[in-house]
C-alpha positions in Angstrom: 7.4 6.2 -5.4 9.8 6.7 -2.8 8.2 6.1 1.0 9.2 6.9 4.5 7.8 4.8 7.1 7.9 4.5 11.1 6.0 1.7 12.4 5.9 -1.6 11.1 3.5 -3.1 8.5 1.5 -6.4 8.4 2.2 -5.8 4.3 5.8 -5.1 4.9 6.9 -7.1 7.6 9.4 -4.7 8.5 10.4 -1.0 9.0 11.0 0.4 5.8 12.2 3.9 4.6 11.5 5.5 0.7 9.7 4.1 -1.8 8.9 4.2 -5.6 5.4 3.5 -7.1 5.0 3.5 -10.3 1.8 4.5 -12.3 -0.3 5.1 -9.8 -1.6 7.7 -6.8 0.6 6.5 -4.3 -2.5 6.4 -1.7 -2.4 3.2 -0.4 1.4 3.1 0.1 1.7 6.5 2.1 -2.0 6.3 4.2 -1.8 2.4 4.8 1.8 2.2 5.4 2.8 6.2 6.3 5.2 5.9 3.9 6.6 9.0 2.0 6.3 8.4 -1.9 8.1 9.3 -5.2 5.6 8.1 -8.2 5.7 8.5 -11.8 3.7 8.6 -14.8 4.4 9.0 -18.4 0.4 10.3 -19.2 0.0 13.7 -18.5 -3.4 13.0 -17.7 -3.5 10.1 -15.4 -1.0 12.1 -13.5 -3.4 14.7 -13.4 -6.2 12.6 -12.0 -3.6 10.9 -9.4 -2.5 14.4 -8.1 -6.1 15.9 -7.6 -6.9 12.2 -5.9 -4.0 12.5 -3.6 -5.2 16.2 -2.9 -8.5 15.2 -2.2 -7.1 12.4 0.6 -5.1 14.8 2.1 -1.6 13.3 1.4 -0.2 16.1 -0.7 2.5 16.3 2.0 3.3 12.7 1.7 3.1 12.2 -2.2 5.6 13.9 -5.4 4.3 13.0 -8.3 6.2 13.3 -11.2 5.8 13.3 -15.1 8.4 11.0 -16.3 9.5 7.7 -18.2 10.0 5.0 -16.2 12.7 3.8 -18.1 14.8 6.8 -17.6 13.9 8.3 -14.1 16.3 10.3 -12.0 16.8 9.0 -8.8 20.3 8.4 -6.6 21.5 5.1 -6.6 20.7 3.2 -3.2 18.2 5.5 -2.8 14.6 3.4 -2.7 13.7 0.4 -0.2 11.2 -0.7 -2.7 9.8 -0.3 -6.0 6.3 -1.3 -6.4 5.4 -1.1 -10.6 1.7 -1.6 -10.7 -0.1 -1.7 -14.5 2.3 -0.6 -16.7 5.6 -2.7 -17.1 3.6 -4.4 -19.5 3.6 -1.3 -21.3 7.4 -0.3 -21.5 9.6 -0.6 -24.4 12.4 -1.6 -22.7 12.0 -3.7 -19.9 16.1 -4.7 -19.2 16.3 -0.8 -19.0 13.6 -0.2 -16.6 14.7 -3.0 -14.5 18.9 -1.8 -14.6 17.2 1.5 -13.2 15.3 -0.1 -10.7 18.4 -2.4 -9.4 20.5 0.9 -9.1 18.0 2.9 -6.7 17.6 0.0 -4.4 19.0 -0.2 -1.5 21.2 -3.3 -0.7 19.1 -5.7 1.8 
């Protein structure tokens, strides 16, 4: 999920801009640490639940979710600060792949 944030974070230790969460409703990351988020999920379902979870919260503004692969998502390169991948890399059939995509969206430090 891709995050904007202001103010700095005990979690974060810093300032930090967009952010990518993966498989998950991207709550904690855009009401604990006002972040603006991208987040994905392959299940049409679970993405179902997340949106009407981040609806329910209030942070429709602050969350996109998105129906796609993690191993083939869409996003500019350099674009992300982090990527957070929570309960499902396990799951991927190509881990080198998701991981290539994740180096090219980050942001150099």
């Amino acid at each position: 999920m891709a995050v904007h944030r202001d103010a700095q974070h005990p979690y974060c230790g810093e300032s930090v801009g967009r952010r990518m969460w993966l498989r998950c409703d991207g709550i904690f990351l855009a009401s604990e640490l006002a972040c603006q988020v991208d987040g994905l999920n392959v299940s049409p379902n679970q993405l179902m639940v997340d949106k009407k979870k981040v609806a329910a919260a209030k942070l429709s503004p602050k969350v996109q979710l998105r129906l796609q692969d993690a191993e083939s998502f869409v996003y500019p390169a350099d674009y992300y600060d982090l990527v957070w991948t929570m309960e499902s890399s396990e799951h991927f059939a190509d881990k080198q792949k998701y991981f290539h995509q994740v180096r090219r969206t980050l942001r150099p430090a």
